[in-house]
mmJSON file of the N, C-alpha and C atoms, coordinates in Angstrom:
{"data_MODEL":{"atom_site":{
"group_PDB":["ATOM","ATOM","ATOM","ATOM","ATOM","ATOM","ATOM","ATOM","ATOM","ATOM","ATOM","ATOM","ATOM","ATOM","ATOM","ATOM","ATOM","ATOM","ATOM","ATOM","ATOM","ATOM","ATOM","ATOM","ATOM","ATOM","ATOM","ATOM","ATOM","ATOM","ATOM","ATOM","ATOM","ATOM","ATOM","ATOM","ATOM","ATOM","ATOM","ATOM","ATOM","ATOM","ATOM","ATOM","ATOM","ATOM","ATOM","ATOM","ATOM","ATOM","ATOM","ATOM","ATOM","ATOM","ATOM","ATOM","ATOM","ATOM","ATOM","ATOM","ATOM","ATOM","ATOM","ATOM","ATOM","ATOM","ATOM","ATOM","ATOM","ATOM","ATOM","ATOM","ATOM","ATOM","ATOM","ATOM","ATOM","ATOM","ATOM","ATOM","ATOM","ATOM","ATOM","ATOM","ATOM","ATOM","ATOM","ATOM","ATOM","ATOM","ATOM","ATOM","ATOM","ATOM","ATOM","ATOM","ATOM","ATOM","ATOM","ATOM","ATOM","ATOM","ATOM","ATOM","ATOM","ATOM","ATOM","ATOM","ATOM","ATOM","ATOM","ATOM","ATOM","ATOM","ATOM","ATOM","ATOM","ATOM","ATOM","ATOM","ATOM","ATOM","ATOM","ATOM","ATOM","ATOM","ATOM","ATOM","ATOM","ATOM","ATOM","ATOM","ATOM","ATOM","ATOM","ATOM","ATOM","ATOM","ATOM","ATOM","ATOM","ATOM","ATOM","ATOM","ATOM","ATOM","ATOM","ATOM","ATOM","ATOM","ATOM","ATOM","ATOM","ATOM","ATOM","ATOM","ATOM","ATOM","ATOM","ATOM","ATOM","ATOM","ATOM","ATOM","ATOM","ATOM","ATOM","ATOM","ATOM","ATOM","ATOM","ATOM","ATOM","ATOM","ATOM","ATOM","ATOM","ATOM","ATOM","ATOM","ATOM","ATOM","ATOM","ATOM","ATOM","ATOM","ATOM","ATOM","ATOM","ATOM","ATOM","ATOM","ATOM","ATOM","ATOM"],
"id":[1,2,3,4,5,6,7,8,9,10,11,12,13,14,15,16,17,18,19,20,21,22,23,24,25,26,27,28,29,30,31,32,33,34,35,36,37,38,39,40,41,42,43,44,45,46,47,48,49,50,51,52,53,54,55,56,57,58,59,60,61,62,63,64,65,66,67,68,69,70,71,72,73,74,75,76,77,78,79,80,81,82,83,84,85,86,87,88,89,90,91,92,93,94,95,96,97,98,99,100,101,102,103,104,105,106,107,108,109,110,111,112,113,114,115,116,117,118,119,120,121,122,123,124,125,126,127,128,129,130,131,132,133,134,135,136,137,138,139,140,141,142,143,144,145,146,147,148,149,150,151,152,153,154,155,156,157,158,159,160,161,162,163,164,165,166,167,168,169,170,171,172,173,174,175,176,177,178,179,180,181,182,183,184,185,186,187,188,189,190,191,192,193,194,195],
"type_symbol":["N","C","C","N","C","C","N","C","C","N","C","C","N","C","C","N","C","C","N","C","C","N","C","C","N","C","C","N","C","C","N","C","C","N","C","C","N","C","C","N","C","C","N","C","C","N","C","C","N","C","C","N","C","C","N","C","C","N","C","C","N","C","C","N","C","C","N","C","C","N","C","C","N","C","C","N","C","C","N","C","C","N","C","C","N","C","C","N","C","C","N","C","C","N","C","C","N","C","C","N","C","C","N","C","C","N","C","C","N","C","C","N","C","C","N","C","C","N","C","C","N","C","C","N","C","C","N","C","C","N","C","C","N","C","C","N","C","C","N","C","C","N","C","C","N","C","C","N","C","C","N","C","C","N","C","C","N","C","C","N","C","C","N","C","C","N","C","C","N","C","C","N","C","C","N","C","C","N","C","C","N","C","C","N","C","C","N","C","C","N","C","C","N","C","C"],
"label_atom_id":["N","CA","C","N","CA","C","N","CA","C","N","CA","C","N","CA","C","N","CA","C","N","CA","C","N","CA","C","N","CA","C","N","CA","C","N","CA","C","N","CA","C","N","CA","C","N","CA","C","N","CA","C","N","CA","C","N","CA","C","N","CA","C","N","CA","C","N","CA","C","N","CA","C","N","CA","C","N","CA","C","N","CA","C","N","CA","C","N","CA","C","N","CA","C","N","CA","C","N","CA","C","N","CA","C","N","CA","C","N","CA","C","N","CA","C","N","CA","C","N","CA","C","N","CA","C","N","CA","C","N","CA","C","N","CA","C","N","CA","C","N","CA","C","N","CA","C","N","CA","C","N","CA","C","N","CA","C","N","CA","C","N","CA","C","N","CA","C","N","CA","C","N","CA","C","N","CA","C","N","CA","C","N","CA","C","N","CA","C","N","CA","C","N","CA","C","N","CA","C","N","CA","C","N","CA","C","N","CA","C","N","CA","C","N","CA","C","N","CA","C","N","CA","C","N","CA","C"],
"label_alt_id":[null,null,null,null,null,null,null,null,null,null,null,null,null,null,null,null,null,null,null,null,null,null,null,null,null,null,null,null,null,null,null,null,null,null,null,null,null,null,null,null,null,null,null,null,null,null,null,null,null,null,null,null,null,null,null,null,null,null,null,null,null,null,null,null,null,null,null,null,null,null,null,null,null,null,null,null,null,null,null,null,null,null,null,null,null,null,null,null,null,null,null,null,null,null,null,null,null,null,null,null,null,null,null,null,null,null,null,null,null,null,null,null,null,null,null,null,null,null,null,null,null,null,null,null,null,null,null,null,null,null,null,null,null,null,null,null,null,null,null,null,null,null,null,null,null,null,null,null,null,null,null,null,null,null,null,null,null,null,null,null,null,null,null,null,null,null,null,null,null,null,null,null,null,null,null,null,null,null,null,null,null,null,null,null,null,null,null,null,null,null,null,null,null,null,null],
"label_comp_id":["UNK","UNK","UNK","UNK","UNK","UNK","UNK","UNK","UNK","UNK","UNK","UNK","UNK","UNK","UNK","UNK","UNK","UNK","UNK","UNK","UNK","UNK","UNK","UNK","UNK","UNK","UNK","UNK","UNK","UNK","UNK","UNK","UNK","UNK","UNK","UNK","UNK","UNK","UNK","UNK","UNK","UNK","UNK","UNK","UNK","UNK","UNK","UNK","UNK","UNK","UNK","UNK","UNK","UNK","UNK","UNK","UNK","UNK","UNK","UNK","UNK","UNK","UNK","UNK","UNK","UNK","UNK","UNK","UNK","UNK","UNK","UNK","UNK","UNK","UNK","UNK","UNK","UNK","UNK","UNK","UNK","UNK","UNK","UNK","UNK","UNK","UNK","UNK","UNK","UNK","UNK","UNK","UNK","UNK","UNK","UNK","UNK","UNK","UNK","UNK","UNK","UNK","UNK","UNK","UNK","UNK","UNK","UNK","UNK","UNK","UNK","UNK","UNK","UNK","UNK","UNK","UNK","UNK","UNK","UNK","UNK","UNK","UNK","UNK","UNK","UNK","UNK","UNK","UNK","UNK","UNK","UNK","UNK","UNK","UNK","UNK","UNK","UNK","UNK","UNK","UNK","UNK","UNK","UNK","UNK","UNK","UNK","UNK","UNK","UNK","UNK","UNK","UNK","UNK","UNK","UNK","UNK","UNK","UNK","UNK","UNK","UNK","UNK","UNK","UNK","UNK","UNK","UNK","UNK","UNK","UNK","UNK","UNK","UNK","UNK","UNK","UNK","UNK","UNK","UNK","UNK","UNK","UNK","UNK","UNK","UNK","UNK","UNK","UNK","UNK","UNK","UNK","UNK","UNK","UNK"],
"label_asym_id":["A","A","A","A","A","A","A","A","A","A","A","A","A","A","A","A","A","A","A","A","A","A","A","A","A","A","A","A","A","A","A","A","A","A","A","A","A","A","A","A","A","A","A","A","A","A","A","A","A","A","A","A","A","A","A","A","A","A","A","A","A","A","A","A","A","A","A","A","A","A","A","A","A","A","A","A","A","A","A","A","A","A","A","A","A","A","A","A","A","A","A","A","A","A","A","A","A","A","A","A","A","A","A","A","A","A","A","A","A","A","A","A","A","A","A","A","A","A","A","A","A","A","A","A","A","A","A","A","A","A","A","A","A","A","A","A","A","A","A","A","A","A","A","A","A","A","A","A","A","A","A","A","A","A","A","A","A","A","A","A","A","A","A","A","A","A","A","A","A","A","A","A","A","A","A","A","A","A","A","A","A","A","A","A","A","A","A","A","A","A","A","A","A","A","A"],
"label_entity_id":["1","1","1","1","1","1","1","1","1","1","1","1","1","1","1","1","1","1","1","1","1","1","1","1","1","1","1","1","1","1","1","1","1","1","1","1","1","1","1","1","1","1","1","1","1","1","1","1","1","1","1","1","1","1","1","1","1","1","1","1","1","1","1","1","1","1","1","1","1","1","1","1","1","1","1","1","1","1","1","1","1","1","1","1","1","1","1","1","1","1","1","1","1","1","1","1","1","1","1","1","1","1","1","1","1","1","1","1","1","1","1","1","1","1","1","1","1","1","1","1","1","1","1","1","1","1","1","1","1","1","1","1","1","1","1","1","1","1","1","1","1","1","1","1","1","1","1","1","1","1","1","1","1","1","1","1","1","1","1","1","1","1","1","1","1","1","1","1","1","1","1","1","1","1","1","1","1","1","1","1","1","1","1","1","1","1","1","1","1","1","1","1","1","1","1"],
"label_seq_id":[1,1,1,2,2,2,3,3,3,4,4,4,5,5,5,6,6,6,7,7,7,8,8,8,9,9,9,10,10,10,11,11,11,12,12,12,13,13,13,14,14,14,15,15,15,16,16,16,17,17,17,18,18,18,19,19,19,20,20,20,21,21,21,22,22,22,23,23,23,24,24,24,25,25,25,26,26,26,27,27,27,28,28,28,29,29,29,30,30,30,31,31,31,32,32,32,33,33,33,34,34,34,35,35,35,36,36,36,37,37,37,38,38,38,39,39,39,40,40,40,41,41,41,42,42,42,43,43,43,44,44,44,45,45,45,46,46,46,47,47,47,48,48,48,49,49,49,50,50,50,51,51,51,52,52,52,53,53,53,54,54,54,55,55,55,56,56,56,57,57,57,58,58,58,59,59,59,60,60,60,61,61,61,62,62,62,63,63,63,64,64,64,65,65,65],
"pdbx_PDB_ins_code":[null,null,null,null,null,null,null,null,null,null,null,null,null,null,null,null,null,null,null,null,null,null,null,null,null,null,null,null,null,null,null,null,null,null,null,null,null,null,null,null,null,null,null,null,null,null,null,null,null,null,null,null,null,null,null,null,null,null,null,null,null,null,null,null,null,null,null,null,null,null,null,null,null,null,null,null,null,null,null,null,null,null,null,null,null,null,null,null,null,null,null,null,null,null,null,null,null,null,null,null,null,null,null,null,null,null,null,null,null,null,null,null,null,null,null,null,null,null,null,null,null,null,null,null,null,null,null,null,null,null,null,null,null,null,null,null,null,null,null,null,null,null,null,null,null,null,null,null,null,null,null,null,null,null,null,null,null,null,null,null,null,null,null,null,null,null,null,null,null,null,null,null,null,null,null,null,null,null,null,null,null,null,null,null,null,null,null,null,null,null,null,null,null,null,null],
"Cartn_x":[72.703,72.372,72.942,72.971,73.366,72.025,72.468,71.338,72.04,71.151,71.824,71.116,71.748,71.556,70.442,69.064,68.264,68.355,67.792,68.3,67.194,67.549,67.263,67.746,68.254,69.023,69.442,69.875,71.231,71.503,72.63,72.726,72.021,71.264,70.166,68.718,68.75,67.59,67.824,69.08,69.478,69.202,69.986,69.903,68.679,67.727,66.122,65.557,65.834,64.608,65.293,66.544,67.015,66.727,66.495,66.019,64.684,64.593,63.525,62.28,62.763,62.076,63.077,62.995,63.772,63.17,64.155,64.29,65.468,65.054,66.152,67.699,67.413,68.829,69.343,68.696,69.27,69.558,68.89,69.534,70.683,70.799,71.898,73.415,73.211,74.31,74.461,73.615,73.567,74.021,74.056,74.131,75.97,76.228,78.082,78.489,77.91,78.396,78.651,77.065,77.008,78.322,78.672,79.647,80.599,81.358,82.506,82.307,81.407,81.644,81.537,81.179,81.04,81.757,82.732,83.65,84.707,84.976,85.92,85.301,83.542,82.535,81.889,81.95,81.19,82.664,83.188,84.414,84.823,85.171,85.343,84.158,82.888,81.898,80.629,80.159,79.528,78.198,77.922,76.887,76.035,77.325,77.498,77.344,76.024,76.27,75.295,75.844,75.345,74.591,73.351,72.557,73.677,72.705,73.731,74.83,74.888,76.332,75.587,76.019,76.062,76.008,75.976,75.993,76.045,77.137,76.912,76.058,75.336,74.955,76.018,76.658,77.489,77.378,78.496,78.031,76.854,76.255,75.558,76.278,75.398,75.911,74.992,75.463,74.62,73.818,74.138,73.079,72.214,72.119,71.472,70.194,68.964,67.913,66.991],
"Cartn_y":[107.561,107.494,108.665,108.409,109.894,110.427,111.753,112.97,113.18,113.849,114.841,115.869,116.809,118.344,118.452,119.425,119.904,121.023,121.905,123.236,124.066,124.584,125.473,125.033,123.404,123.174,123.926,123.711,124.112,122.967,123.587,122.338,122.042,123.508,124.096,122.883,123.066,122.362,120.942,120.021,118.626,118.218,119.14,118.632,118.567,119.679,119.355,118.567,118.032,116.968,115.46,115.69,114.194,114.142,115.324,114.556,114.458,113.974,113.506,114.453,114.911,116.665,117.359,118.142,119.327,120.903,121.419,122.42,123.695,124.343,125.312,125.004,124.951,124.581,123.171,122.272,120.792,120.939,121.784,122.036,122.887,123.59,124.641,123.664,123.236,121.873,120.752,120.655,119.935,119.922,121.034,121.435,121.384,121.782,121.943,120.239,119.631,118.187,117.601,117.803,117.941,118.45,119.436,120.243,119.59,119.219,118.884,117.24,116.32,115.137,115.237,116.501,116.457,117.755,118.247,119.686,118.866,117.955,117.585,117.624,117.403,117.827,119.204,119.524,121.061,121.859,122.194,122.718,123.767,124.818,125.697,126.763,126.669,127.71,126.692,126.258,125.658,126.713,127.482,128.087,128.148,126.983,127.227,125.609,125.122,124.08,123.741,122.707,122.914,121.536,121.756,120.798,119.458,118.377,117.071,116.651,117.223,116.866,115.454,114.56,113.86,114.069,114.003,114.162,113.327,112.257,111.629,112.136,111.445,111.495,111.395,112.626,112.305,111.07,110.742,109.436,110.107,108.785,108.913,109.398,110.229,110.363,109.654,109.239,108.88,109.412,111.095,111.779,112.531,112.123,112.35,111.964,111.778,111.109,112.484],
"Cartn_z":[178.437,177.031,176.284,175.182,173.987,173.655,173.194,173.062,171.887,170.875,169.335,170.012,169.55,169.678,169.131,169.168,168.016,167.988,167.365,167.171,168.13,168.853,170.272,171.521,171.277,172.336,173.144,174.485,175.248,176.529,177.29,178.002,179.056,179.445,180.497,180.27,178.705,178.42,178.649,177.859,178.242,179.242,180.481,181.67,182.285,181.978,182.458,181.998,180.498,180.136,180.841,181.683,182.398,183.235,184.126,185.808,186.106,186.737,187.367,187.531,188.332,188.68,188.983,187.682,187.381,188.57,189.235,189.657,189.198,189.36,188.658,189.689,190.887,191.825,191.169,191.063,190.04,188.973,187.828,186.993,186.83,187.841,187.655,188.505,189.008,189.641,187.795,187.427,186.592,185.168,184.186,183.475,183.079,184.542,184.543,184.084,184.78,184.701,182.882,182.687,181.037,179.958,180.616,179.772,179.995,181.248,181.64,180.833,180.764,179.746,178.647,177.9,176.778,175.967,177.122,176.041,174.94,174.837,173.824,172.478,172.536,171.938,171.455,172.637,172.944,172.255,173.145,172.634,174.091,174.079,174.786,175.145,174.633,174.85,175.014,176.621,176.632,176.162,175.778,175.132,173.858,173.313,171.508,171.111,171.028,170.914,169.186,168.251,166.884,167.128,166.486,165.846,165.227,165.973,165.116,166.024,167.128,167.85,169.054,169.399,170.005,171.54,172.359,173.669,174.836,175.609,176.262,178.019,178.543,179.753,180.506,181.755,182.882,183.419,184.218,184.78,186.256,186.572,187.739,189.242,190.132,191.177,192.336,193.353,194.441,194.785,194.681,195.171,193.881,192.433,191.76,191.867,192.891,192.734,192.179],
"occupancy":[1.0,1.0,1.0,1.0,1.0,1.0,1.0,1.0,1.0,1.0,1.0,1.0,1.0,1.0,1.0,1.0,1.0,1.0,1.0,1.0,1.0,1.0,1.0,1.0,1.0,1.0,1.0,1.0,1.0,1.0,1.0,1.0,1.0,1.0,1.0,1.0,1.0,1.0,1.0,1.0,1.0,1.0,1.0,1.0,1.0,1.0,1.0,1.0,1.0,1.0,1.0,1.0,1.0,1.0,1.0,1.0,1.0,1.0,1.0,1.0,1.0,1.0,1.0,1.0,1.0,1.0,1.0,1.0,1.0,1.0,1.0,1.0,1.0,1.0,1.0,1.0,1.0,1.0,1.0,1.0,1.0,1.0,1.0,1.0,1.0,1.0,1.0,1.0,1.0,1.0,1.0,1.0,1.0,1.0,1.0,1.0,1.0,1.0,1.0,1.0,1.0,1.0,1.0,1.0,1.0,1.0,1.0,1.0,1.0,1.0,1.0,1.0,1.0,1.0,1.0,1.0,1.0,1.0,1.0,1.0,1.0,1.0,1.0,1.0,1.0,1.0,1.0,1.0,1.0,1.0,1.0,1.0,1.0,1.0,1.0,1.0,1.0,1.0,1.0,1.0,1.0,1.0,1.0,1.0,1.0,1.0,1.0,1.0,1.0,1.0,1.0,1.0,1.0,1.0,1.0,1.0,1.0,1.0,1.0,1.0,1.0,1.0,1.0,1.0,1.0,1.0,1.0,1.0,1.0,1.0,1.0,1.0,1.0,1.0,1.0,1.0,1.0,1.0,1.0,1.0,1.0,1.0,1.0,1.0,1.0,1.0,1.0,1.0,1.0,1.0,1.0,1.0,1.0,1.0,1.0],
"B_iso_or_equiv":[0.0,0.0,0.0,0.0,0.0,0.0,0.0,0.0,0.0,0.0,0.0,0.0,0.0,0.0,0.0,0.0,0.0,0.0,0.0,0.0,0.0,0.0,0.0,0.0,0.0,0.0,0.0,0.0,0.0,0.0,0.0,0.0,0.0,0.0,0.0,0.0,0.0,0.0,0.0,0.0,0.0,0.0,0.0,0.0,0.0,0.0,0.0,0.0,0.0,0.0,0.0,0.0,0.0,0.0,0.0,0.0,0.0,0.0,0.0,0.0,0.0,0.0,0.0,0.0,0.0,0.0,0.0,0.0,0.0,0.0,0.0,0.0,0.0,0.0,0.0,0.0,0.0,0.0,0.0,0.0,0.0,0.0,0.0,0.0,0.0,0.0,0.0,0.0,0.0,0.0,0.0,0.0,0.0,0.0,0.0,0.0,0.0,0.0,0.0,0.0,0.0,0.0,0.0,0.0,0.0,0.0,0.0,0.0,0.0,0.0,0.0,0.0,0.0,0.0,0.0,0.0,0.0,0.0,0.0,0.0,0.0,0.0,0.0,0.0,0.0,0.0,0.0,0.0,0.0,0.0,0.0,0.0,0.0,0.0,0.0,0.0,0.0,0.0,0.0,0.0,0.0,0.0,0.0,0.0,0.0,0.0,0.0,0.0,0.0,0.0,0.0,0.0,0.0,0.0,0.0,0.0,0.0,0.0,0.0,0.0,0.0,0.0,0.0,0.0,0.0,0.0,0.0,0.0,0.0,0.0,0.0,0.0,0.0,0.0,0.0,0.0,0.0,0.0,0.0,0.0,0.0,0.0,0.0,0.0,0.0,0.0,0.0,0.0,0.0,0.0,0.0,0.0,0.0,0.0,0.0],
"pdbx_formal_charge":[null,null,null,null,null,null,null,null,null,null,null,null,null,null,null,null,null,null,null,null,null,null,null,null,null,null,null,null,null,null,null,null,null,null,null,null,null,null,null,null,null,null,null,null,null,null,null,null,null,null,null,null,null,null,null,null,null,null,null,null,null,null,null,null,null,null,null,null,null,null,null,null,null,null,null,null,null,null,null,null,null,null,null,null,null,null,null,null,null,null,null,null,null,null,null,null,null,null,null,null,null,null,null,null,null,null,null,null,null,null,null,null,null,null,null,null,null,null,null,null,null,null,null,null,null,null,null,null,null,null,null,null,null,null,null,null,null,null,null,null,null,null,null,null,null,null,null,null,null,null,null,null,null,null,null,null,null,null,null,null,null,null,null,null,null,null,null,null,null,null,null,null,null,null,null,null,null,null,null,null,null,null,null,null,null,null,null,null,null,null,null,null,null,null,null],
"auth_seq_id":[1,1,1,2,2,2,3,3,3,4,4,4,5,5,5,6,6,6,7,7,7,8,8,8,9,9,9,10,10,10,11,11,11,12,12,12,13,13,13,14,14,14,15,15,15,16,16,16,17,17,17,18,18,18,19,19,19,20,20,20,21,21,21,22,22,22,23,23,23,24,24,24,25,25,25,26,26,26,27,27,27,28,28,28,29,29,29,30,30,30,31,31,31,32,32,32,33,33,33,34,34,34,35,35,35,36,36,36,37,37,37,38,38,38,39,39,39,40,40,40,41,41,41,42,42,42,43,43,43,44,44,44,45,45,45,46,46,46,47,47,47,48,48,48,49,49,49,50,50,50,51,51,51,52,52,52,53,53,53,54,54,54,55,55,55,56,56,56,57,57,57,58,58,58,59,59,59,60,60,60,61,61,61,62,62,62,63,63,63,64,64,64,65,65,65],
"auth_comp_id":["UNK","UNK","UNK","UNK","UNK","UNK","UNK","UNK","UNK","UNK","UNK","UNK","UNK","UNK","UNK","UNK","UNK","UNK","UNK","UNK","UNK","UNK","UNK","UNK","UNK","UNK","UNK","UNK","UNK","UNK","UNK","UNK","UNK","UNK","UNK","UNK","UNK","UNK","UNK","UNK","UNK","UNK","UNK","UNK","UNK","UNK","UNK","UNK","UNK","UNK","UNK","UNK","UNK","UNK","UNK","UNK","UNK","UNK","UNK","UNK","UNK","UNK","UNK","UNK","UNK","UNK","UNK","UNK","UNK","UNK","UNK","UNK","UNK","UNK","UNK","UNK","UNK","UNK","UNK","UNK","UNK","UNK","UNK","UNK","UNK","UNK","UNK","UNK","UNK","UNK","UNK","UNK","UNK","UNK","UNK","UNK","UNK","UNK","UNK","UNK","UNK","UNK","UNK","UNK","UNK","UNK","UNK","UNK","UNK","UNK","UNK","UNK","UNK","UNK","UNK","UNK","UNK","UNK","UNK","UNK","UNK","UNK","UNK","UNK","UNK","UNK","UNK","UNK","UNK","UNK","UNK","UNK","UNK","UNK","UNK","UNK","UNK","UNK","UNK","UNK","UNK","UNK","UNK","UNK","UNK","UNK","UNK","UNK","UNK","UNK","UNK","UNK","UNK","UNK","UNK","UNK","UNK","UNK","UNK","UNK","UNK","UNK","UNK","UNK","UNK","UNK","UNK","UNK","UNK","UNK","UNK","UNK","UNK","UNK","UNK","UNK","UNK","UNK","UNK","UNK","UNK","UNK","UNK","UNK","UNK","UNK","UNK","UNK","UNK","UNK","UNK","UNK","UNK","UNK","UNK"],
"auth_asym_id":["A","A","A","A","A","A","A","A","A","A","A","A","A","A","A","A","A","A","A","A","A","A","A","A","A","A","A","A","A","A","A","A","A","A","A","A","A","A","A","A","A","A","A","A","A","A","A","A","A","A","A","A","A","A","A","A","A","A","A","A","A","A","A","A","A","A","A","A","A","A","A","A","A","A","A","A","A","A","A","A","A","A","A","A","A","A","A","A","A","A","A","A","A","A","A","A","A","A","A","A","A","A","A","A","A","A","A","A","A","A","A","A","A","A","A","A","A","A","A","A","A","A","A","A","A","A","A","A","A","A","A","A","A","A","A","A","A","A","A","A","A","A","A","A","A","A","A","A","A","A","A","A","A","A","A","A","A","A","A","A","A","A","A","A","A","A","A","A","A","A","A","A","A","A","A","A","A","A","A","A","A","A","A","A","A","A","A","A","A","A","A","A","A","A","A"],
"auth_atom_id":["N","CA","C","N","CA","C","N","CA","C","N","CA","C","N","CA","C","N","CA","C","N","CA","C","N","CA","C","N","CA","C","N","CA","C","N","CA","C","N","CA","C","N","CA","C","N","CA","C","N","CA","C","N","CA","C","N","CA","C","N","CA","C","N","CA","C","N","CA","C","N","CA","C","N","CA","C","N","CA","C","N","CA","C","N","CA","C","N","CA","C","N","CA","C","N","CA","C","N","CA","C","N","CA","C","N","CA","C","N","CA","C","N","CA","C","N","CA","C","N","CA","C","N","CA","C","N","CA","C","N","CA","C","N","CA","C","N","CA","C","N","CA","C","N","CA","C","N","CA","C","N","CA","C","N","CA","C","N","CA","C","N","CA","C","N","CA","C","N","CA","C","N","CA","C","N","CA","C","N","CA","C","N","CA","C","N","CA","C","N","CA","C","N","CA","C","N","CA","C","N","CA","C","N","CA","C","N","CA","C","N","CA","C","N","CA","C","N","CA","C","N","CA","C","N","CA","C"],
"pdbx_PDB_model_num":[1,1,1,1,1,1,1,1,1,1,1,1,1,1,1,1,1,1,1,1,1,1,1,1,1,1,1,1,1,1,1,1,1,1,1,1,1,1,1,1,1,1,1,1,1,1,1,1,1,1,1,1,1,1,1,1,1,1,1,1,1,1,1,1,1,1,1,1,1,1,1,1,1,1,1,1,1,1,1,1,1,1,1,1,1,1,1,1,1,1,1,1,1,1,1,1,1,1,1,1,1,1,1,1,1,1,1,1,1,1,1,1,1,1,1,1,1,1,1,1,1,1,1,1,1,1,1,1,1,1,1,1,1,1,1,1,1,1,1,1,1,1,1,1,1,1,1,1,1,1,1,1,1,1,1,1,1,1,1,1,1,1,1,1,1,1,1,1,1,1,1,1,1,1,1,1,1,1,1,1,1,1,1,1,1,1,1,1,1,1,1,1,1,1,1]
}}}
């Protein structure tokens, strides 16, 4: 699914409110994925992300449970 940015976002946060049960080791595997489908978006500073931006979900992995 798509996400909009809200303002305190980050991608730390995205990726935790998607899995399942979030651990800091899943989210930290996780977060990269985010960026890498969505830098044409993001841009070059996955840190810097503005309110209002769109966000697709990575695709699924097998071992995403």
């Amino acid at each position: 699914g798509a996400v909009t940015v809200q303002p305190g976002d980050s991608l730390w946060s995205i990726a935790s409110a998607h899995l399942g049960r979030p651990t800091d080791a899943r989210v930290s595997a996780e977060w990269p994925r985010w960026y890498e489908a969505n830098r044409a978006v993001i841009g070059e500073d996955p840190d810097l992300l503005h309110p209002g931006q769109v966000l697709l979900a990575p695709a699924t992995t097998a071992d995403a449970s």
